[in-house]
C-alpha positions as a Python dict, from the first residue, in 0.01 Angstrom:
ca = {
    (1, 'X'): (0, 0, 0),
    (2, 'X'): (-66, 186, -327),
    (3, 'X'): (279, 365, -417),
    (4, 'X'): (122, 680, -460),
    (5, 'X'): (28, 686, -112),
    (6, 'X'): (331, 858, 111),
    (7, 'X'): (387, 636, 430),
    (8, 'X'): (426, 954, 655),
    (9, 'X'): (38, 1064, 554),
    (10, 'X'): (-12, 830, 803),
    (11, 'X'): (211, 936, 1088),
    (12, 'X'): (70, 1100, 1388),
    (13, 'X'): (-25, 1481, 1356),
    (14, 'X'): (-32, 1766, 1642),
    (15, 'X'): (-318, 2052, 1673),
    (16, 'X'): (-338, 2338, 1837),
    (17, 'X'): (-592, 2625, 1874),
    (18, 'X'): (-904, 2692, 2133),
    (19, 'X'): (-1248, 2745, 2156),
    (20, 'X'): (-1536, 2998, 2221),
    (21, 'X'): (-1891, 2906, 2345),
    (22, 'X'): (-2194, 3119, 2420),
    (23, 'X'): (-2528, 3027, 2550),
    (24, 'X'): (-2850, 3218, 2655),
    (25, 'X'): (-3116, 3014, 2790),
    (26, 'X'): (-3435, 3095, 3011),
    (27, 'X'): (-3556, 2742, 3041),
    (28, 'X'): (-3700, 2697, 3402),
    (29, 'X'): (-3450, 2396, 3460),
    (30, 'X'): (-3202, 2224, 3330),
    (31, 'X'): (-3291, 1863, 3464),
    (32, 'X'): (-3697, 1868, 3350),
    (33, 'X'): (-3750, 2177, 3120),
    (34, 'X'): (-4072, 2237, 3126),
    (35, 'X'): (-4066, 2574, 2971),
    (36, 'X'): (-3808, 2846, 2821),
    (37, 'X'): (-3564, 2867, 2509),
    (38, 'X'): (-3216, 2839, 2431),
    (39, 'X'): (-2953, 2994, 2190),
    (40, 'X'): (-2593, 2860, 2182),
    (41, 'X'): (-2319, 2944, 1967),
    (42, 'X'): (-1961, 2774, 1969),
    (43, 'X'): (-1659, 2890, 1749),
    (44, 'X'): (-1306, 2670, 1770),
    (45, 'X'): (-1002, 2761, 1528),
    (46, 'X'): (-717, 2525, 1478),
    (47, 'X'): (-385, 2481, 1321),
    (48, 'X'): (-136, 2186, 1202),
    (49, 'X'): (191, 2277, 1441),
    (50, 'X'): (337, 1911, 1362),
    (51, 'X'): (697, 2006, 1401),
    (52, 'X'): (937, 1868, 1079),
    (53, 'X'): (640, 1835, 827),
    (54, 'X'): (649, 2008, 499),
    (55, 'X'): (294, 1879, 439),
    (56, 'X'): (106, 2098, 690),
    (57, 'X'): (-278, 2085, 677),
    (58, 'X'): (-296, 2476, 802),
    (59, 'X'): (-560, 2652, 968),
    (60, 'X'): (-964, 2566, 945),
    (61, 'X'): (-1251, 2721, 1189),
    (62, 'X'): (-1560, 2516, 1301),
    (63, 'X'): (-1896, 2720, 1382),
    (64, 'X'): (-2202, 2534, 1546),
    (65, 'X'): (-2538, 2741, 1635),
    (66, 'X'): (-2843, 2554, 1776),
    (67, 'X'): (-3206, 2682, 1874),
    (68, 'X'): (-3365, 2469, 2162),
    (69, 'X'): (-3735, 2562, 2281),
    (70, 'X'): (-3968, 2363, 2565),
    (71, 'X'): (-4311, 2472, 2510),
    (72, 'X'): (-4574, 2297, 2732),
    (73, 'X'): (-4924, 2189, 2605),
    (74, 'X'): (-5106, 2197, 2919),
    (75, 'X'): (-5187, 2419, 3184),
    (76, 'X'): (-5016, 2166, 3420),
    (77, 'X'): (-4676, 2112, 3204),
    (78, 'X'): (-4716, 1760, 3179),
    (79, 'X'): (-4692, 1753, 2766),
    (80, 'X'): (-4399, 1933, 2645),
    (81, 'X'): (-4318, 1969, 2297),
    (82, 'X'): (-3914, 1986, 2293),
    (83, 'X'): (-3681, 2080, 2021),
    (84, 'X'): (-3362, 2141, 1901),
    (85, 'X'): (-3194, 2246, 1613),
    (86, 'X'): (-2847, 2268, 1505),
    (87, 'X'): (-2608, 2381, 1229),
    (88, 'X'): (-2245, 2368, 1198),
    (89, 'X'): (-1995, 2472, 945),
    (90, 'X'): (-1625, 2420, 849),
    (91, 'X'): (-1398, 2688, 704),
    (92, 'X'): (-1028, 2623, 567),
    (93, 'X'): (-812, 2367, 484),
    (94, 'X'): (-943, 2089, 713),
    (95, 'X'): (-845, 1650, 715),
    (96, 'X'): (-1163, 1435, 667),
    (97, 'X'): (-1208, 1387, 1067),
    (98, 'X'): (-1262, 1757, 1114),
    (99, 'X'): (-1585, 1752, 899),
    (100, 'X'): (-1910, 1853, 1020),
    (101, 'X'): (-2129, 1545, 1079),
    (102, 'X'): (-2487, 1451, 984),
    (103, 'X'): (-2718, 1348, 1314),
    (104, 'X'): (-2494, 1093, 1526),
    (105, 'X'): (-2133, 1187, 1568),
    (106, 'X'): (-2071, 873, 1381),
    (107, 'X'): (-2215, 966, 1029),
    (108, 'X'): (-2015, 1205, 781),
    (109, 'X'): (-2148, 1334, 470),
    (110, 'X'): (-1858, 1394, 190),
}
């Protein structure tokens, strides 16, 4: 290990903090939309409450919003056109893990 790098960076780390989520929807069902749109909006806050660390990350907030529509083509519903869009945002001081990611919950963008 590089001796820049403090060993205790890479001790274990305790969060706290909670979480708000709102949805509207008037899609006809939830198991085979055929029709309807959605709004949902989520809002978490958290903290660093490690107990004994001087190097504290502090607070950060995480927003998501997302837009989902069903729209059929047909007069019967059997071609439905069905989408969903979603942003999310980071405020605060924040480690790596906490950043928003890109498509899978596997890719991060730096």
């Amino acid at each position: 290990m590089s001796p820049d790098v403090n060993p205790a960076a890479f001790d274990g780390r305790l969060y706290g903090g909670g979480t708000i989520y709102a949805q509207l929807s008037t899609v006809d069902s939830a198991v085979y939309p055929r029709r309807g749109i959605g709004v949902e909006a989520t809002a978490t806050v958290r903290s660093d409450i490690t107990p004994g660390r001087d190097d504290r990350i502090g607070n950060s907030g995480f927003f998501t919003g997302a837009f989902v529509t069903h729209i059929p083509f047909d007069r019967d519903q059997r071609c439905i056109l069905s989408t969903r869009a979603r942003i999310q945002g980071i405020v605060g001081d924040y480690p790596f893990y906490f950043a928003p990611t890109g498509g899978a919950g596997d890719l991060r963008a730096y």
